[in-house]
Each structure stands twice: as structure tokens, then as C-alpha cells.
N, C-alpha and C positions, 0 to 999 in steps of 0.2 A: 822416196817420192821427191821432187822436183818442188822446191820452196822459194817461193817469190822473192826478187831482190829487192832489197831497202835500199830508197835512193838518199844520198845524204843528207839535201836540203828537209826532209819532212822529218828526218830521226833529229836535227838541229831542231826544227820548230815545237817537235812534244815534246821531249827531253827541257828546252829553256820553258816553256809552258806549263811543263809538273814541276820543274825545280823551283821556282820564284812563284808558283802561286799566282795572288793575286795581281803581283808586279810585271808590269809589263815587259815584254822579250822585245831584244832586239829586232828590229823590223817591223813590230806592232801586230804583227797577225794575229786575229782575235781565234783560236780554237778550242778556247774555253768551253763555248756553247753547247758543243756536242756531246751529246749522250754516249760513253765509252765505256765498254765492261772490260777491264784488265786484270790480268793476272799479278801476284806479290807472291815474294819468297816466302816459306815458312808456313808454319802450319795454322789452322782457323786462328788468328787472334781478335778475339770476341771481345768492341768494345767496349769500354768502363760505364757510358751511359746504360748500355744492353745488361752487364753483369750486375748491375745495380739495380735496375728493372727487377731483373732473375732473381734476385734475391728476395725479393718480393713472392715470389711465386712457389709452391706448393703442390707436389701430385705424388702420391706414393707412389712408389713402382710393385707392379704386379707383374710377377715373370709369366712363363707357360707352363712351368710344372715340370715332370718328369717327361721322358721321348717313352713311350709305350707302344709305338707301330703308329698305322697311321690312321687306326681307328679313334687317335686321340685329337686327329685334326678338325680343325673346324668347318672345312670345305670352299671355302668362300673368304675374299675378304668381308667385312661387316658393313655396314651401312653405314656409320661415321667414318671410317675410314676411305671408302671409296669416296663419300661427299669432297673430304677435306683433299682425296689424289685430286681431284679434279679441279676442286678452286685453284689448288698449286699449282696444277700445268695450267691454268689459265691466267692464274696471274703472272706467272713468271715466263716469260715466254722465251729463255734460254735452257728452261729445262727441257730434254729431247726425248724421254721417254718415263717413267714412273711404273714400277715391278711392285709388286703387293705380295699377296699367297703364296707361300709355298711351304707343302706338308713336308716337313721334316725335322730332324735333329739338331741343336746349333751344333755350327761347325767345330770340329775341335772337342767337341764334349757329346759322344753319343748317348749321354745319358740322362740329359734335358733335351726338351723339346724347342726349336724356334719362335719367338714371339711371331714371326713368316705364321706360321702353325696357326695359328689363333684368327690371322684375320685384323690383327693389330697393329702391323707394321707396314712400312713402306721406304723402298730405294727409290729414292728422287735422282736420276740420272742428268751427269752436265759433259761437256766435251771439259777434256781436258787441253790446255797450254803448251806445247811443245815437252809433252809427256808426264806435266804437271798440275795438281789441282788447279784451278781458275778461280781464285779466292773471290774475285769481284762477281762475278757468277753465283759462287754458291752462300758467300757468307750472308749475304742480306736475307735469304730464305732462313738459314737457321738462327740470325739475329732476331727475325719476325717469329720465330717458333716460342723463342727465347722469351721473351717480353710479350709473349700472350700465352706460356705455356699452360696455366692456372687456367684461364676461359675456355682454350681447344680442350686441355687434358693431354699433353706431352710430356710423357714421363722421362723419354730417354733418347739424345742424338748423339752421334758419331759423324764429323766431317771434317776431312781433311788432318790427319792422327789428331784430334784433338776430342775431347765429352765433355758434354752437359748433360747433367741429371738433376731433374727436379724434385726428388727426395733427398737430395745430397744437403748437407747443411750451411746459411747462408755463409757466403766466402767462401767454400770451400767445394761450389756445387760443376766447378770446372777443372780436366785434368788432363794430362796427356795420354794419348792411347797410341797401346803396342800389338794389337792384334794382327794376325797374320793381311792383311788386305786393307792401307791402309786410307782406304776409303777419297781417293785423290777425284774420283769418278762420278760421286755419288754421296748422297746425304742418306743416311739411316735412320729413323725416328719410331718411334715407337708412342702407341697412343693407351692412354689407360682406357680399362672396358667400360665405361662412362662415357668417355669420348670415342672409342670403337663405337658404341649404342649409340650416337650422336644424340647425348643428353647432356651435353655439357654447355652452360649459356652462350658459347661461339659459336654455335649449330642456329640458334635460333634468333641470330646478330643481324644484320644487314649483308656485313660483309664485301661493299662494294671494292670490285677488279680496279688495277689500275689503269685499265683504258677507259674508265667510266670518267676519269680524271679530263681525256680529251675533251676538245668540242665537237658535239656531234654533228654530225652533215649534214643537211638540210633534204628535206625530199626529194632536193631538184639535184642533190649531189654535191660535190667539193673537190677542194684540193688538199692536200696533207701535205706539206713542206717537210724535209728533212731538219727544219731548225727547230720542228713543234714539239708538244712534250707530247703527242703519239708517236715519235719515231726514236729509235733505239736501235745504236750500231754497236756490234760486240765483236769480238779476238781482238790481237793487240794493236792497242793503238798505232804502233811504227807502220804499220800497212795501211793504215789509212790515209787516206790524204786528203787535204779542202782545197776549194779552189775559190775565186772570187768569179764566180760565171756559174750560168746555170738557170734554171729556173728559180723566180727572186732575186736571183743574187750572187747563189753560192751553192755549191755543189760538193758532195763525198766521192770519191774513188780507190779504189784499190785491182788490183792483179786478180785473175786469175791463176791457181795452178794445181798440179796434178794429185789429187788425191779422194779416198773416198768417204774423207768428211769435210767437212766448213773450215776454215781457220777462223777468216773475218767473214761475216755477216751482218745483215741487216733487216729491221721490220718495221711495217706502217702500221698501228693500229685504227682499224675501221670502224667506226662508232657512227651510226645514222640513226636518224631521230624515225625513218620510215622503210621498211623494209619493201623488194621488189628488183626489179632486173635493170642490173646498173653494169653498164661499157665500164671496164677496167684499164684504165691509161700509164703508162710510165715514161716521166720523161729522159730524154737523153742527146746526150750535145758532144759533138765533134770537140777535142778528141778523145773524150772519155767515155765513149760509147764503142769497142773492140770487140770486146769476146765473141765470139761466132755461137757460142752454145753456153748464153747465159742461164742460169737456173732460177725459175723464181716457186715460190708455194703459198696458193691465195686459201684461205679457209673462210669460207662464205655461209652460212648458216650449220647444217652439223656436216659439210660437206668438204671435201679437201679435192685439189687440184694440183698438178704438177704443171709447172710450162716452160718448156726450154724456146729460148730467143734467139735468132743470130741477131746482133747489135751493128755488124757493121756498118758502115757508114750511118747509123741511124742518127737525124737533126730534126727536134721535135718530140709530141707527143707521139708513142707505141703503143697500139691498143693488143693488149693482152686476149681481151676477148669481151662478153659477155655472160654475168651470172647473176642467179637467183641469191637475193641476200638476205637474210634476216633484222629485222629492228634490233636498236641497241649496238654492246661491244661481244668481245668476245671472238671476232673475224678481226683478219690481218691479212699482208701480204709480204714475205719477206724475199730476200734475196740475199744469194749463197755464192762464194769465190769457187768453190771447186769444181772440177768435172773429174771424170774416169780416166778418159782419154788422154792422149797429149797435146801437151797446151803450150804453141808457143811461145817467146817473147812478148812483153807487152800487150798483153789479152785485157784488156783494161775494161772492167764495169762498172759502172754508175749507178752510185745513191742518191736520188734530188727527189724531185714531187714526184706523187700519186695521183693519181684525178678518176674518179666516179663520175657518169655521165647517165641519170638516169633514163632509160631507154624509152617512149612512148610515142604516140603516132604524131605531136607534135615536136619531137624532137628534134633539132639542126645539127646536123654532121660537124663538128670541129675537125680542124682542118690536122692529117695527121700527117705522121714522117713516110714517102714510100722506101724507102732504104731501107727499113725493118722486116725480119719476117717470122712470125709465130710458128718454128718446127713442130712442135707436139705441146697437148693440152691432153693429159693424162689425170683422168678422178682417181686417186687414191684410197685404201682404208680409212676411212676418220681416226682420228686421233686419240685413242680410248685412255694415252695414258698411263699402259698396264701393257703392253705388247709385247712380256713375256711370260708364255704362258708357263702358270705354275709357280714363275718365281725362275731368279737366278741361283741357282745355291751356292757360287762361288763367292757372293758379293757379301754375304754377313758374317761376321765373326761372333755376332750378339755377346759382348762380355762381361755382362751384367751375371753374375751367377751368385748359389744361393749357397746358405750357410757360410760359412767364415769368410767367405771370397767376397762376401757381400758387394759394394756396388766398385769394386773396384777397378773396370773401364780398363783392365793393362796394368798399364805401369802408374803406379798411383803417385808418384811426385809431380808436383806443380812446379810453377816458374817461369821466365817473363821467355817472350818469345819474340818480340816487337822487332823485325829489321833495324839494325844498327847502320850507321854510317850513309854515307852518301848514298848506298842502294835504298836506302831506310825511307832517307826524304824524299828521293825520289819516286820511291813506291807511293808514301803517303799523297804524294802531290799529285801523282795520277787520278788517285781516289778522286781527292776535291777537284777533279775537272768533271764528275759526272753528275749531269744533273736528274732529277728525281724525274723517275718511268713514270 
């Protein structure tokens, strides 16, 4: 597939911006601001504040027992386990799909049954990086596992060749793993039957989402800026690009190109203080307004939308359309680099404001772009989270196994894994440009 070209001046501006930090880059361009999810070499390295947490924390692990056919299965994920799929796919709004159930054997060993079997587990699905895990994507999910595993009941992850076990003993409760699938895709976790039963004190928490974080919109509607802490732009930063223009101010853009997943993306989180039927606006400004078949995906109360855009020449506000919305968060609106198709040069789409316009008989028309045109507004399945049925059985190695193998995760040597050298600080300096979802 056809992969967007890196123009040099934007790879000079992140590159001097992760390297120095705080210090300011030649030329002063501030792109610190932006919320960026990037990828780092190497495998999960779980920081010391988290491993320090974790040590704190306690859950025995409870396997599945022997594989006896499939009269031994549970049928069903359990009722904590699906509560907590679901807060995960709603708080993290980079994971793309979430797999649960599945009656079977762990792989590798027909003679145990799958913690999948039980109703206990879960594959938290992420795109991966140019064919590797997406550490800034998946590590803060299993950091947060980590450092609350005691209150969910999290006995046991796998992400990115790397385990944590919470029955493992302090210091020593993180290891390297060697199992056949080395889990680059996807986070594994496993819940003790406490927390499967959702009786464990995080079931019965608050648990506020992080777009509860935003400000919410007022009845009559709002704008959502791209600088706010609702919005969050994800793949690698070298595709992105700022500009000083736009609505406010300043503006994201990135390429279009040929494939049939996202590289970079982006989302508004929609938070209103009053639910009902609100015009959906998106701005967009010559000349970062191109692609002829932009992709966007609004999720409006339990409802999901597809809308493909031609952009061209569009200057001004885009109304996407018209929907029924829900009070509160939990609705977004994102927007996706890819298409099927073939995409020429320079297909450029724009990330800036969002705008809600609540719809009623006294409403006044704001003035929009006519160079826009809304191709298709397609309702989708909702999002369940779980949209493989049965379960993947390629995706678990479950290597927790009983009697003398005890919790041994693979390959049981530990040891530092931290990026060295100039990739090192570089990677790290990526990190601290992102600010908190």
C-alpha cells in the first residue's frame, strides 16, 4: 500500500521538539500542545512509579482448570468482565475492538482449558505502528490495570512480549514473555472470579471516563477546538502537521493514503450537559481541506454513523449532518487518514474545531461552506466492543500454567529494556509531549 510522504520541514520540528523537551526548537513553534499517541522501540517498559504501585497490589491467580470439551465452558463472558470491556473501550478511545469468550483449550497446551473458557478474560485490540506494537496506545491501559489491579481484581496481563502478574512476588511480579503471539496487537488480561462477579470495590467505584474530564456543552451547543483536552490525535507524530491558521488559530493536517486501516487519526470528545438533536459541524480551510473521500465516525447516544466527505475546495464550517444525542460523554466524532481506494498526491485532511448546533424552531442557520459535499451517512453496528464472535483463538497463548511451570509467563528472566542512545531520548521525549486524554 501506498504510504504517505514525510515532508522535511515537520520531521525537523517533532524530532527538535522530543529531543530538547522543554527547551525551545529553533524557529519557536510551539507543538508541544498536542495530544500525540506514538509508537517506542522495545517491549511494554512499565514505569517505576506503576511498578512501585504494583507492588502494592495482591490478587491470586485462579487458572481454568483442566480442557474437558466444551461442556467445561462457561458460555458467556461474566458480568464483571463485560462491565469492565466496556468502560475500557470507552475510556480509551484508541482501542478498536475488545474479543472476550471463547470456549476452548489454551493454545499450545490441549490439556488446560482457556481462562477465554471461563468468561474471565479479555483481548483489548490496538492498531499496530508500521507493523509494531504502539506502546503509547497500549502501555497507559495496562499501566492503569497495574496500579488498580487489587480494586478491579487483575490477576494476569500480557502486552507487548512483556507480564505482569499480581500474585507474582513484590519486585519480581514483571517478566519477559516468550509465547508463540507476541501480543504486539493486543493486551490480554485476565480477571480473578471476584472481579469476573463484579464484586470487587472497582465495580462499585464511580469510575468517571476521561471525557467526563472535558467541559461539557451547553444546551445551546459549542465548539470543541483541537487544542482542548477533548481532542486526541493518534499514529505517528511525523504525519502530523500544525499550522498557525485555522479556526482559533491553528490547525492539524495530515495525507491521506491507501490502505484499509487508519495510520493517523483523530477524535473530539462530545460531552453535553443536555441531550437532543444537534447539526454536526466540521471546520475546514483552504489548503488543508483535499481529500475528496474524507472518513469521519460520529457516535451519538448508543448509535454509530459512518460519513464519508468530499473536502475539496471546502472554506468554512461542513455540516456533517443532523443527530439525536444523548446527555453527558461517552459520544465522539473522529476522523481517519485512510481510504480503499486510490489516493492521489496530496489528499490533505484537516483536524481543527467541531461545532454542535442545537437544532429547534428558533434556531438561526450559521453561515456554511457551499464547496463541501456529504457523500454518504451510513448507521453502523454499535460498538459492542466484543465483535468477535466466540473469541479469536489465535490471539492467546495464556502462559500461566499449573504445577511446576507455575507462573512462569515464557521465558522467566527479567532485565532492563529501556531504549538506549539517542533513539532512547528521543522516544522518551515524544512521550512528554503528550498531554493527559
Amino acid at each position: 500500500m501506498a504510504r504517505k510522504l514525510l515532508q522535511e520541514p515537520d520531521m525537523r520540528r517533532f524530532i527538535c521538539s522530543a529531543t530538547l523537551l522543554l527547551a525551545a526548537c529553533a524557529g519557536g513553534e510551539d507543538v508541544g500542545k498536542v495530544d500525540f499517541a506514538l509508537s517506542q522501540p522495545g517491549p511494554w517498559d512499565i514505569p517505576a512509579e506503576t511498578l512501585a504501585i504494583g507492588d502494592t497490589q495482591h490478587v491470586s491467580y485462579t487458572g481454568a482448570g483442566p480442557w474437558v470439551g466444551s461442556s467445561g465452558c462457561g458460555g458467556s463472558l461474566l458480568s464483571g468482565t463485560a462491565e469492565l470491556r466496556d468502560w475500557l473501550g470507552a475510556a480509551y478511545p484508541q482501542v478498536t475492538h475488545i474479543g472476550g469468550y471463547s470456549c476452548r483449550a489454551i493454545n499450545g497446551d490441549g490439556t488446560r482449558m482457556s481462562v477465554h473458557a471461563t468468561g474471565r478474560a479479555l483481548d483489548i485490540m490496538l492498531p499496530r505502528d508500521a507493523g509494531e506494537a504502539d506502546n503509547d496506545l497500549g502501555d497507559p491501559i495496562g499501566n492503569y490495570l497495574i496500579e488498580h489491579a487489587e480494586e478491579i481484581g487483575i490477576q494476569y496481563i500480557i502486552w507487548d512480549r512483556w507480564t505482569w502478574g499480581a500474585a507474582r512476588t513484590a519486585g519480581a511480579k514483571e517478566r519477559s514473555y516468550g509465547g508463540a503471539h507476541p501480543h504486539d496487537d493486543h493486551l490480554h488480561i485476565e480477571l480473578s472470579p471476584e472481579a469476573a462477579a463484579g464484586e470487587t470495590p472497582w465495580f462499585a467505584s464511580g469510575r468517571p471516563l476521561p471525557e467526563s474530564t472535558c467541559d461539557a456543552l451547553p444546551p445551546t451547543g459549542g465548539t470543541v477546538e483541537e487544542t482542548s483536552d477533548c481532542f486526541s490525535a493518534y499514529g505517528p507524530a511525523a504525519y502530523w502537521r500544525s499550522e498557525p491558521t485555522g479556526h482559533g488559530g491553528s490547525l492539524l493536517w495530515t495525507n491521506a493514503y491507501e490502505n484499509d486501516a487508519p495510520s493517523n487519526w483523530a477524535r473530539w470528545h462530545l460531552n453535553l450537559d443536555a441531550g437532543g438533536e444537534y447539526a454536526v459541524d466540521v471546520w475546514a480551510e483552504q489548503p488543508f481541506a483535499v481529500h475528496r473521500a474524507t472518513r469521519y465516525e460520529l457516535r451519538h447516544g448508543d448509535v454509530e454513523h459512518a460519513i464519508e466527505v468530499d473536502l475539496e475546495g471546502a472554506m468554512g464550517w461542513v455540516r456533517l449532518g443532523t443527530f439525536t444525542f444523548a446527555p453527558g460523554g461517552g459520544q465522539h466524532l473522529s476522523v481517519h487518514d485512510n481510504y480503499a481506494g486510490t489516493v492521489g498526491a496530496d489528499q490533505r485532511i484537516p483536524a481543527d474545531a467541531v461545532r454542535l448546533v442545537r437544532v429547534d424552531a428558533t434556531m438561526t442557520e450559521p453561515p456554511l461552506s457551499p464547496a463541501a459535499r456529504v457523500l454518504q451517512v451510513v448507521e453502523q453496528e454499535s460498538h459492542s466492543y466484543d465483535p468477535l464472535p466466540g473469541g479469536d483463538p489465535t490471539l492467546d497463548d495464556d502462559p500461566i500454567g499449573g504445577g511446576s511451570r507455575g507462573m512462569s509467563g515464557g521465558c522467566s528472566s527479567t532485565g532492563a529494556r529501556s531504549p538506549g542512545g539517542w533513539w532512547g531520548l528521543l522516544a522518551m521525549g515524544l512521550i512528554a509531549l503528550r498531554r493527559r486524554r
